[in-house]
C-alpha positions in Angstrom: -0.9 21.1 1.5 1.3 21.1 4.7 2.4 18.0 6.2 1.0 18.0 9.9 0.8 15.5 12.9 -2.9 14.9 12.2 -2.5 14.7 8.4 -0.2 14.0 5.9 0.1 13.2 2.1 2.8 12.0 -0.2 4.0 14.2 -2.9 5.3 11.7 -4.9 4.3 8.1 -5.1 5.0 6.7 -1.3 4.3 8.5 2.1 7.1 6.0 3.6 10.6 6.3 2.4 14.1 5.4 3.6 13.9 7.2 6.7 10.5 5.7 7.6 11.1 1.9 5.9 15.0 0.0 5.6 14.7 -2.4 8.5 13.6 -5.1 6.4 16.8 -6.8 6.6 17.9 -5.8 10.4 14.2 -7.4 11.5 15.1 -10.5 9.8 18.4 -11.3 11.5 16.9 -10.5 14.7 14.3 -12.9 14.5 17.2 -15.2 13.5 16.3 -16.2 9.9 18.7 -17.0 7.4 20.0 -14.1 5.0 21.7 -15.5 2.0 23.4 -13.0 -0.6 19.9 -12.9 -3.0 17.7 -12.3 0.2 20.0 -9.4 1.2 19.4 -7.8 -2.8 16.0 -8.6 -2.2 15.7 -7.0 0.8 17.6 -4.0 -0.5 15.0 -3.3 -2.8 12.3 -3.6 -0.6 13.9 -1.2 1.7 14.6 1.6 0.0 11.6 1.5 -2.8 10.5 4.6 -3.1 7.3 3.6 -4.5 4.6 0.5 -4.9 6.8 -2.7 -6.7 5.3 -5.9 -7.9 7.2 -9.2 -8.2 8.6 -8.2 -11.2 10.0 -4.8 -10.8 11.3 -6.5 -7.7 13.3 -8.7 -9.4 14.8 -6.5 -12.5 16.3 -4.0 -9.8 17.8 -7.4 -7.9 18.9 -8.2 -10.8 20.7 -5.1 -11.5 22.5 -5.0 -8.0 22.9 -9.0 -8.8 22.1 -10.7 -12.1 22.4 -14.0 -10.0 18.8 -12.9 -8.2 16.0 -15.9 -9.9 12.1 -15.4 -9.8 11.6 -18.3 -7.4 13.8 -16.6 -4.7 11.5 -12.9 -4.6 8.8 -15.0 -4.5 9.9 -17.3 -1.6 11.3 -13.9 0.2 8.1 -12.5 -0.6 6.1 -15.4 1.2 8.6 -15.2 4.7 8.5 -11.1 4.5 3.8 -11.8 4.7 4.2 -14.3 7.3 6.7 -12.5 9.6 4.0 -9.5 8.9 6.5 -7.4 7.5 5.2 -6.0 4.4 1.4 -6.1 2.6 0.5 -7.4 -0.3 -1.6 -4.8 -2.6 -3.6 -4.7 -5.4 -4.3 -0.9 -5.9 -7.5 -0.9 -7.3 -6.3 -3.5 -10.0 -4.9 -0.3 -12.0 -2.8 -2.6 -13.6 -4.5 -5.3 -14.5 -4.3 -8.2 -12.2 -0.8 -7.5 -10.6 -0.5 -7.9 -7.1 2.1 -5.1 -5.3 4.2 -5.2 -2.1 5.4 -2.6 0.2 7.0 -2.4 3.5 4.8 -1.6 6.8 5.5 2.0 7.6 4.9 4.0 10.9 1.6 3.6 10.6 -1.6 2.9 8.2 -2.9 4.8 5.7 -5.3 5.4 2.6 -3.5 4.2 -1.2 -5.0 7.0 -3.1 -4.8 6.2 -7.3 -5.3 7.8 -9.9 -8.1 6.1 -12.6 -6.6 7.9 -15.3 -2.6 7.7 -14.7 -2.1 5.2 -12.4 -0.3 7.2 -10.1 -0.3 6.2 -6.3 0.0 7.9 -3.1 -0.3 7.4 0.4 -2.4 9.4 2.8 -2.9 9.9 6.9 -5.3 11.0 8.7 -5.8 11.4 12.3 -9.4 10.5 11.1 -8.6 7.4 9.6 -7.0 6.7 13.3 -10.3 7.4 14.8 -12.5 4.7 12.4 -10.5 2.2 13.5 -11.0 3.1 17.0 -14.9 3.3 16.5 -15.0 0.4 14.4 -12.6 -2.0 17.2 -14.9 -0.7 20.2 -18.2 -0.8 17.9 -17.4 -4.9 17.0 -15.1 -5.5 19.9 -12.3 -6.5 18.2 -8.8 -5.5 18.1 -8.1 -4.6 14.7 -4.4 -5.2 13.6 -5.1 -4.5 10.0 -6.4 -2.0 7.7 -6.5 -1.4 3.9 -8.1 1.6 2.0 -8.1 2.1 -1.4 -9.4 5.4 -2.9 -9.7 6.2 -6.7 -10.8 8.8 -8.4 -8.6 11.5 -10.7 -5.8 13.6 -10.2 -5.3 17.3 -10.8 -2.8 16.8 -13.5 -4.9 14.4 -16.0 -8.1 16.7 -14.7 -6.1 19.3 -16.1 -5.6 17.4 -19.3 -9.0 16.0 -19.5 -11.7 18.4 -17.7 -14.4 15.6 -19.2 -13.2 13.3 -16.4 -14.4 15.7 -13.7 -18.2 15.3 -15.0 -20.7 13.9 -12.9 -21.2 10.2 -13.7 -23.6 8.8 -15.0 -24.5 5.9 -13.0 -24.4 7.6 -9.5 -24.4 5.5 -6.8 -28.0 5.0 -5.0 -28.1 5.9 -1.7 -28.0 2.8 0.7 -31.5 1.8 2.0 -32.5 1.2 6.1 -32.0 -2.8 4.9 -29.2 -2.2 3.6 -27.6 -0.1 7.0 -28.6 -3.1 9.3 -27.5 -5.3 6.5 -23.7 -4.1 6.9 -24.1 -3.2 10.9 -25.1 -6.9 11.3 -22.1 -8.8 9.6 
């Protein structure tokens, strides 16, 4: 599929890379805060993942630029990065259990799309994602500053493997009743 202005997907596990992400550590010394040596592995990390980390990935490839990185100092830079709104705080379907995954704002939003089977995760666009949160800030006047989408389903590779998974399932979901419509239009 050809990337285009109105739509683009990752071919590997992240849509945003180094040449849309690595200002992690230039935004913090703007704003002024302090950047000791950890902070600045830390940060490192962040900035040029390549894919979805959770705490702990983040700290064994801190601790492999700088054994000196602890636990309590990813999850203290982890804390400043969600309150200076500089990165989101995932949990991709829960793929993984309970683990909770952190990645750097890119450009702009998009759809995590994961695989049930392999865990694998990518990022889409959409022009048409765009457009919903138009409709949906003018529809609840509201400015919306944040958006998450998670997707699941399987990809072509373990469809490939297992042809069962693309079988109709077997508890369908019911189509939503007039109640239910208001229900959601309401809240």
């Amino acid at each position: 599929m050809a990337a285009s202005p109105s739509r683009r997907v990752s071919t590997g596990e992240r849509l945003n890379t180094a040449e849309t992400t690595g200002k992690l550590q230039q935004i913090l010394a703007q704003r002024g805060l302090r950047m000791t040596k950890q902070r600045r592995v830390i940060l490192q990390v962040m900035d040029t993942a390549e894919q979805h980390l959770d705490v702990d990935q983040i700290l064994a490839r801190a601790q492999k630029i700088d054994s000196g990185v602890h636990l309590v100092t990813v999850y203290r830079t982890i804390d400043l990065l969600k309150k200076q709104g500089l990165i989101d705080e995932l949990d991709l379907l829960h793929l993984r259990g309970d683990r909770h995954y952190y990645e750097s704002h890119g450009p702009r939003d998009h759809i995590h799309v994961a695989c049930l089977r392999c865990g694998k995760v990518r990022e889409f666009e959409s022009r048409l994602y765009e457009q919903l949160k138009e409709q949906i800030a003018r529809d609840f006047d509201m400015k919306v500053t944040i958006s998450r989408t998670e997707v699941g389903g399987y990809c072509g590779a373990c469809l490939s493997v297992d042809p069962s998974l693309a079988a109709p399932s077997k508890t369908a979901p019911q189509p939503a009743s007039a109640d239910d419509r208001e229900h959601t239009r309401s809240h």
